[in-house]
Residue frames as a rotation matrix with the C-alpha (Angstrom) as fourth column:
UNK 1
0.560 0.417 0.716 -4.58
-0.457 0.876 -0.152 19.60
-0.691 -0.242 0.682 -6.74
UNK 2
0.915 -0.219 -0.339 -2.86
-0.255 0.335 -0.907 18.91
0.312 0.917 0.250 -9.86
UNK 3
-0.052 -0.968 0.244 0.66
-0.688 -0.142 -0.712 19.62
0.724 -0.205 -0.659 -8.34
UNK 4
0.149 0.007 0.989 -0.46
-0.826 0.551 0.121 17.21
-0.544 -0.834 0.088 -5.29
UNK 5
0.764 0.272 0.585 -1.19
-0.101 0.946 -0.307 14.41
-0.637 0.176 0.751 -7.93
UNK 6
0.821 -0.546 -0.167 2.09
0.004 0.298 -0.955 14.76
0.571 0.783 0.247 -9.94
UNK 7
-0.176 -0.697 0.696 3.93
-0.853 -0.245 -0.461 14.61
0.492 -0.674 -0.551 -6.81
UNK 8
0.380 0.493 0.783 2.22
-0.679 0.724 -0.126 11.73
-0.629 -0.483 0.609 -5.81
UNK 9
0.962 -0.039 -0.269 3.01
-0.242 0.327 -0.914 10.39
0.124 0.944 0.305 -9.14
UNK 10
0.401 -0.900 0.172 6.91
-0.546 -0.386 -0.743 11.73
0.735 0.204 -0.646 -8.88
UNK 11
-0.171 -0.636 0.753 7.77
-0.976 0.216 -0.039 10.20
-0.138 -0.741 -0.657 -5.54
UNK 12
0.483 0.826 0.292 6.06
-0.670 0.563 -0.485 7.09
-0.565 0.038 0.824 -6.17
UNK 13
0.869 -0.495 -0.027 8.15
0.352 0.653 -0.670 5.94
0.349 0.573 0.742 -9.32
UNK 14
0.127 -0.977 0.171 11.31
-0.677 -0.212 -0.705 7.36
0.725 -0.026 -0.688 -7.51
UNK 15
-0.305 -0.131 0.943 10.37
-0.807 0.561 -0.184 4.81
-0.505 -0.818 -0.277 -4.61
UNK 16
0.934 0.349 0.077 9.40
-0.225 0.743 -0.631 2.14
-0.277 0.572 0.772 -6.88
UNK 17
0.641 -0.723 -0.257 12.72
-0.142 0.217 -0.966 2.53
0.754 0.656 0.037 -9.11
UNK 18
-0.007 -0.565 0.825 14.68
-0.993 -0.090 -0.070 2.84
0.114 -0.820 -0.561 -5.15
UNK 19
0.558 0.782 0.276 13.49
-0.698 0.623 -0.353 -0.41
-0.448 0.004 0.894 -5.26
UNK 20
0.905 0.012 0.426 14.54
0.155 0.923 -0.354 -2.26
-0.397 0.386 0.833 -8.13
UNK 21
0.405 -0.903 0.144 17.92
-0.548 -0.366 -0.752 0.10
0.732 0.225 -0.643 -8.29
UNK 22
0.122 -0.337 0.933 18.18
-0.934 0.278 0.223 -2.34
-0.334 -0.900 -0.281 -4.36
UNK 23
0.802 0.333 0.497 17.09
-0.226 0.938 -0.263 -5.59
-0.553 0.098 0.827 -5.94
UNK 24
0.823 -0.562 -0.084 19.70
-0.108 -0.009 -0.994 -5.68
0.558 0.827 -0.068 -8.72
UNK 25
-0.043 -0.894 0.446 22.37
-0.492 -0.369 -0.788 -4.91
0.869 -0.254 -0.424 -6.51
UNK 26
0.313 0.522 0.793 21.58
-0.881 0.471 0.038 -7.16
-0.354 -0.711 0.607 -4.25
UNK 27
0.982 0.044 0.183 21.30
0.063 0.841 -0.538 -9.82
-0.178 0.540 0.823 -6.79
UNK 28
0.858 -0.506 0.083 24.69
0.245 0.264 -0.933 -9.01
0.451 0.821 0.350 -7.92
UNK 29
0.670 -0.253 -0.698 26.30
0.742 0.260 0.618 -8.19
0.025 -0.932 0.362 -4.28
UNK 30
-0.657 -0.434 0.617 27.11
0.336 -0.901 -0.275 -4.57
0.675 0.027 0.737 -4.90
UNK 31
-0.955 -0.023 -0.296 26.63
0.250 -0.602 -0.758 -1.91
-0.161 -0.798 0.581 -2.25
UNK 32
-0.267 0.952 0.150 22.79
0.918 0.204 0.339 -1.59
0.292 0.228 -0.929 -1.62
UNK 33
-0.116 0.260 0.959 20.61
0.186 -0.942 0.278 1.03
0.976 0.211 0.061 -1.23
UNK 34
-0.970 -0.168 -0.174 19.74
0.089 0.423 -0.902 1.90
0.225 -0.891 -0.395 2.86
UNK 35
-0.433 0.869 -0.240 16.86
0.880 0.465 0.097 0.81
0.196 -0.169 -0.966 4.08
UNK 36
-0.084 0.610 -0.788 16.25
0.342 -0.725 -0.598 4.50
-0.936 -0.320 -0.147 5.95
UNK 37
-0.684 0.055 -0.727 16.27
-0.455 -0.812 0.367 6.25
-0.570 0.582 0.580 2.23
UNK 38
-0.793 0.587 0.163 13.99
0.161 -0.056 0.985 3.76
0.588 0.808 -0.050 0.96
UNK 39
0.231 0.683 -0.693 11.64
0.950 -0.312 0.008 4.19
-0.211 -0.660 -0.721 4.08
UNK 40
-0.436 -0.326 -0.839 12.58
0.460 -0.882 0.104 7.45
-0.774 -0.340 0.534 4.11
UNK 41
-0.959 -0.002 -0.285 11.17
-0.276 -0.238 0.931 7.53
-0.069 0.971 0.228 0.35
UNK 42
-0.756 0.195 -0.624 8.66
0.519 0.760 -0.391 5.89
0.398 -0.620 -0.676 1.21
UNK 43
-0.407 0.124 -0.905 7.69
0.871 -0.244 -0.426 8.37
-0.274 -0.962 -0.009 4.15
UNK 44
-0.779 -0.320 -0.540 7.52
-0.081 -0.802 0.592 11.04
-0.622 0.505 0.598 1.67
UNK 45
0.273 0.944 0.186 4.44
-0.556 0.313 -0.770 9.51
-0.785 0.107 0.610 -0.07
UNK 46
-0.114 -0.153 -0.982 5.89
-0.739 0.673 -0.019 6.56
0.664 0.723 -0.190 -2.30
UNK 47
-0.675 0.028 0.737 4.59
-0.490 0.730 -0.476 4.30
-0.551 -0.683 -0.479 -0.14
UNK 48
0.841 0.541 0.020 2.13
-0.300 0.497 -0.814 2.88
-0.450 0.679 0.580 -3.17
UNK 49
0.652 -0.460 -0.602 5.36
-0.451 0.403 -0.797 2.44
0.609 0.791 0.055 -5.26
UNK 50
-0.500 -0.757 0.420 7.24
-0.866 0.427 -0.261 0.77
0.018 -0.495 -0.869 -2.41
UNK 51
-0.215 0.656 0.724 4.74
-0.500 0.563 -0.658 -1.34
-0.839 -0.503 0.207 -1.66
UNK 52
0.772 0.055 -0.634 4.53
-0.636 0.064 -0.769 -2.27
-0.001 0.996 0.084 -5.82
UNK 53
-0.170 -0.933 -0.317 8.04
-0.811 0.315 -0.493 -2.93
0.559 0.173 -0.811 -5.60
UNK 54
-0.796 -0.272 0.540 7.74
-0.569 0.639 -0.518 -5.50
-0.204 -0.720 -0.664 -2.89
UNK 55
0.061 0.873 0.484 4.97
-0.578 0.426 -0.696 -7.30
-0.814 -0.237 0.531 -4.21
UNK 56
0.859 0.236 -0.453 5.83
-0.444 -0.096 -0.891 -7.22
-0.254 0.967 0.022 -7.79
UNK 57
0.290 -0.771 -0.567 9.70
-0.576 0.332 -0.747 -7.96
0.764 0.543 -0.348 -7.42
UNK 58
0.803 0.552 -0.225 9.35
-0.005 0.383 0.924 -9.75
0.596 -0.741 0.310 -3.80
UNK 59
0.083 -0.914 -0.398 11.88
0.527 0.379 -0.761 -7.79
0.846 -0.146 0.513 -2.47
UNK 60
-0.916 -0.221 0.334 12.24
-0.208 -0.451 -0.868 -6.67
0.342 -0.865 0.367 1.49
UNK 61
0.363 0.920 -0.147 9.49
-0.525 0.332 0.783 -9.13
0.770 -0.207 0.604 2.29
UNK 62
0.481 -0.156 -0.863 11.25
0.511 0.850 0.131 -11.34
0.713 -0.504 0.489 4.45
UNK 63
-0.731 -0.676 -0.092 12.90
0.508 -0.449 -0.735 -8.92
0.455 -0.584 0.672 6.60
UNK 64
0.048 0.906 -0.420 10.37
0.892 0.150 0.427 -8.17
0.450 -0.395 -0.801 9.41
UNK 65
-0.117 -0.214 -0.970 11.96
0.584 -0.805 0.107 -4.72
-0.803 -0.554 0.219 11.03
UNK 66
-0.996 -0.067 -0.056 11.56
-0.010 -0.547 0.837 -3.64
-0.087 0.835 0.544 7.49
UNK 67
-0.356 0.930 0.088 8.08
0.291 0.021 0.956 -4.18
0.888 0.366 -0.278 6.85
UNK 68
0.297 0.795 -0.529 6.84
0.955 -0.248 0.163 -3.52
-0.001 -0.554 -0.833 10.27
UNK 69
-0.745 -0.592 -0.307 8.78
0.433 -0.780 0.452 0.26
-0.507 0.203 0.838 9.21
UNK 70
-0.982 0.147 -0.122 6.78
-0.190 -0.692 0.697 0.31
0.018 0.707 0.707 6.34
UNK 71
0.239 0.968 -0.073 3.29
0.829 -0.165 0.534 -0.46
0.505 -0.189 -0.842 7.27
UNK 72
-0.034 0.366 -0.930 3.33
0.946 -0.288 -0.147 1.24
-0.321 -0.885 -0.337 9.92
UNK 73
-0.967 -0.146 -0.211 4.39
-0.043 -0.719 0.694 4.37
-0.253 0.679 0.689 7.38
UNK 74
-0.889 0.458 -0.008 1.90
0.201 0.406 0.892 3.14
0.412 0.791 -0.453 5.32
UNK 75
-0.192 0.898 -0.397 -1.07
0.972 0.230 0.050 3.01
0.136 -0.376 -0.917 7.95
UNK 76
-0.349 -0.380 -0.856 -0.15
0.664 -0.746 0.061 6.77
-0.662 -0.547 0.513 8.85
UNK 77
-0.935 -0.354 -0.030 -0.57
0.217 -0.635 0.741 7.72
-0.281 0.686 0.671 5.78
UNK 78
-0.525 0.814 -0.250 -3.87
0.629 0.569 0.530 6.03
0.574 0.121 -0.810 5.10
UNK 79
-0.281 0.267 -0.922 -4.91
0.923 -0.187 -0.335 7.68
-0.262 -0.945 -0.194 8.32
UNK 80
-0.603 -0.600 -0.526 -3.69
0.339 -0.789 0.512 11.12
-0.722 0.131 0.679 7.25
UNK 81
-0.954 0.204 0.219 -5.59
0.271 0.281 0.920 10.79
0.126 0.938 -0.324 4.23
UNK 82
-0.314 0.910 -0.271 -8.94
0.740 0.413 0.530 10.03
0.594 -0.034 -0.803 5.19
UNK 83
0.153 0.457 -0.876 -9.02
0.786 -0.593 -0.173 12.76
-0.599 -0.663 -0.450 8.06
UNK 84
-0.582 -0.314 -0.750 -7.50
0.079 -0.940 0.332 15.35
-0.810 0.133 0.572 5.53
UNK 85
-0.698 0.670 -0.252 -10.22
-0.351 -0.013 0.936 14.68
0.624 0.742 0.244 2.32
UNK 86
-0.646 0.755 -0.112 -12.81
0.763 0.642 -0.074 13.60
0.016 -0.133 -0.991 5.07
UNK 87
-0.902 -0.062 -0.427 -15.99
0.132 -0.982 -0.138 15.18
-0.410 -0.181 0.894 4.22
């Protein structure tokens, strides 16, 4: 359990920082990050620190093929969750 929750942890601030390592670069119109590696991060279980990132720095909100990407991630997990700790 421990190792689950410092993975959780680990992927989390690596999809968080995927994040604001896009936003910057972005802002300053250098080569960005792609979208599949931060979904793809994401997918991996940083979908709490993506989902941070986009709330916190309000970035890949307006792009709708992106977000309906990451819910839908997002709900999966959720899903995943609940049936694997239901009990």
């Amino acid at each position: 359990m421990k190792f689950l929750l410092f993975y959780l942890f680990a992927i989390n601030y690596i999809a968080y920082t995927l994040f604001v390592i896009d936003k910057k670069r972005a802002q300053k119109g250098k080569q960005r990050i792609a979208e599949k590696n931060l979904l793809t991060a994401c997918f991996l279980g940083g979908s709490i620190g993506g989902w941070l990132a986009m709330k916190n720095l309000r970035h890949k909100t307006s792009k709708q093929s992106f977000k309906t990407k990451f819910y839908l991630i997002l709900i999966i997990q959720v899903f995943l969750f609940f049936s694997l700790f239901k009990r």
